[in-house]
Structure formats: C-alpha cells, structure tokens
C-alpha positions as CSV (number, residue, x, y, z in Angstrom):
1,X,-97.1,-106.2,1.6
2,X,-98.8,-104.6,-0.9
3,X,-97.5,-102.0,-3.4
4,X,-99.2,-99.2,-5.4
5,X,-98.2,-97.9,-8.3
6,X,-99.0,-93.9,-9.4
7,X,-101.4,-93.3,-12.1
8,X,-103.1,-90.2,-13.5
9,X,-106.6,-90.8,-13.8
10,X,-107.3,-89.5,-17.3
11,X,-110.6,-90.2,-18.2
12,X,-114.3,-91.3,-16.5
13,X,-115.3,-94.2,-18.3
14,X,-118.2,-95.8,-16.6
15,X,-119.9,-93.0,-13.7
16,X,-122.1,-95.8,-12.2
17,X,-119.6,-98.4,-11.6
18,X,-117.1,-95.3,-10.3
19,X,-114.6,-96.8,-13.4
20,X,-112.0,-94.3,-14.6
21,X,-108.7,-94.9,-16.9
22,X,-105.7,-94.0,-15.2
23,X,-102.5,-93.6,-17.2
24,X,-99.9,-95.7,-15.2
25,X,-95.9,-94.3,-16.7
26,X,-97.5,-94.6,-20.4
27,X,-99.7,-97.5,-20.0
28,X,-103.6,-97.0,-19.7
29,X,-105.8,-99.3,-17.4
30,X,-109.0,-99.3,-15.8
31,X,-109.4,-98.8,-12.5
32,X,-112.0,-99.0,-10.0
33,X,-112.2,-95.3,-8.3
34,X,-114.8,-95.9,-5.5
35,X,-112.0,-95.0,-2.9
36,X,-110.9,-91.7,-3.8
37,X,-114.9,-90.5,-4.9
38,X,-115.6,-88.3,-2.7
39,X,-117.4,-85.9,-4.7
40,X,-118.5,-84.8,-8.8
41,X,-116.4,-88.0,-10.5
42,X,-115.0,-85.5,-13.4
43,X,-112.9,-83.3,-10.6
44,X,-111.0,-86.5,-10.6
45,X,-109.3,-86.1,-14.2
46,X,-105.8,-84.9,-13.8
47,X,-105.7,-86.6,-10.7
48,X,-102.6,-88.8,-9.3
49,X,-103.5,-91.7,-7.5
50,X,-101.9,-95.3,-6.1
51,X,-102.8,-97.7,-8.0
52,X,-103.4,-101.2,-6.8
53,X,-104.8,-104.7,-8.7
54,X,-107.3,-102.5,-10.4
55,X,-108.6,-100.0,-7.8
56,X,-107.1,-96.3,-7.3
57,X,-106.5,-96.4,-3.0
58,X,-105.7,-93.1,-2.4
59,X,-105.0,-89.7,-3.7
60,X,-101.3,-88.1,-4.0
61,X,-100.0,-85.3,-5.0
62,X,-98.1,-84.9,-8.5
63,X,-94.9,-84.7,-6.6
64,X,-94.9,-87.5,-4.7
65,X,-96.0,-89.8,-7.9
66,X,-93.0,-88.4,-9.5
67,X,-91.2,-89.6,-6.5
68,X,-92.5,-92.8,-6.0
69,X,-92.2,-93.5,-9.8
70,X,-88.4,-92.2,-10.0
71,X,-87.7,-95.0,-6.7
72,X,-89.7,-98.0,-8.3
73,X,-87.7,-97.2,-11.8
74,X,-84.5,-97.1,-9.4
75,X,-85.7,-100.5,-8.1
76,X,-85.9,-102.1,-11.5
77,X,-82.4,-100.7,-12.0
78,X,-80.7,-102.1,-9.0
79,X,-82.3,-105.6,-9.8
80,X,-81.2,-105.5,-13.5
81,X,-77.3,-104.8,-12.0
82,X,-78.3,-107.9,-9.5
83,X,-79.3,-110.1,-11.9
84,X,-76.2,-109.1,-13.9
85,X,-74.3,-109.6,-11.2
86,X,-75.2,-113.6,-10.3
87,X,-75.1,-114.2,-14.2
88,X,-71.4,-113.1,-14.0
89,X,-71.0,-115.4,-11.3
90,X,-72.4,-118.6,-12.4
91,X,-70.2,-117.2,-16.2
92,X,-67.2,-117.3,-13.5
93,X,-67.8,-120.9,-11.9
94,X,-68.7,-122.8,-14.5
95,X,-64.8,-121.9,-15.8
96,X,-63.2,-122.8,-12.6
C-alpha cells in the first residue's frame, strides 16, 4: 500500500531535473515532478498534488487535498485516542 500525502507545489527549483518544492501542511520538500509535467513547468505553481517518497504522482484538485488532509489529520487523531487507550490499560493491570 502506498499512501500520498497533498502538497502545493510552490516553487520550480531545478527545470532540467523536473524538481519543484511542494509545500506539504506547512513543511517544504523537494519533489521530483516528472509525473504530473505535461506542459510549461511554471503552470504547475499553485498546483496540489499527491505526494509520495519524493515524487508528486498525480494532480488533485484543492478540494480534494483539503479532504484528504482533514482524514489523514483525523487518522493521527484516532491513533493518539488508541494509544491512550492501551496506556490506560496496561495503567489498569499493572494495579490489579
């Protein structure tokens, strides 16, 4: 499985390798954009895209990042109340 994470592609950093920075929920990285090039490089800036290990995959719209990013921060919250959970647990049996 793999799972891409939505990042605004803010910036062309290096045209001949296709490299762009992509602003992923406040953190910049480079990415590798040779998947989503499909014409002049700058009509990419503004662009959302998923982000994977270093390489934008594919183009989505702004709403659907806003989606995918308000499920994956869900995510984190449900596994934060998880592991709060089983650390309540193993609090409860080492009294017993």
């Amino acid at each position: 499985m793999c799972l891409g994470i939505p990042g605004q592609i803010v910036e062309i950093t290096d045209p001949a390798r296709l490299m762009a920075m992509a602003d992923v929920s406040g953190v910049r990285r480079e990415v590798n954009i040779a998947c989503i090039a499909d014409g002049p490089l700058e009509s990419l800036i503004g662009e959302w895209a998923l982000i994977h290990v270093g390489f934008a995959m594919s183009r989505i719209d702004e709403d659907e990042a806003a989606k995918t990013l308000e499920a994956l921060r869900g995510l984190g919250e449900a596994q934060e109340t998880l592991e709060a959970m089983a650390a309540g647990d193993a609090a409860l049996e080492g009294r017993a």
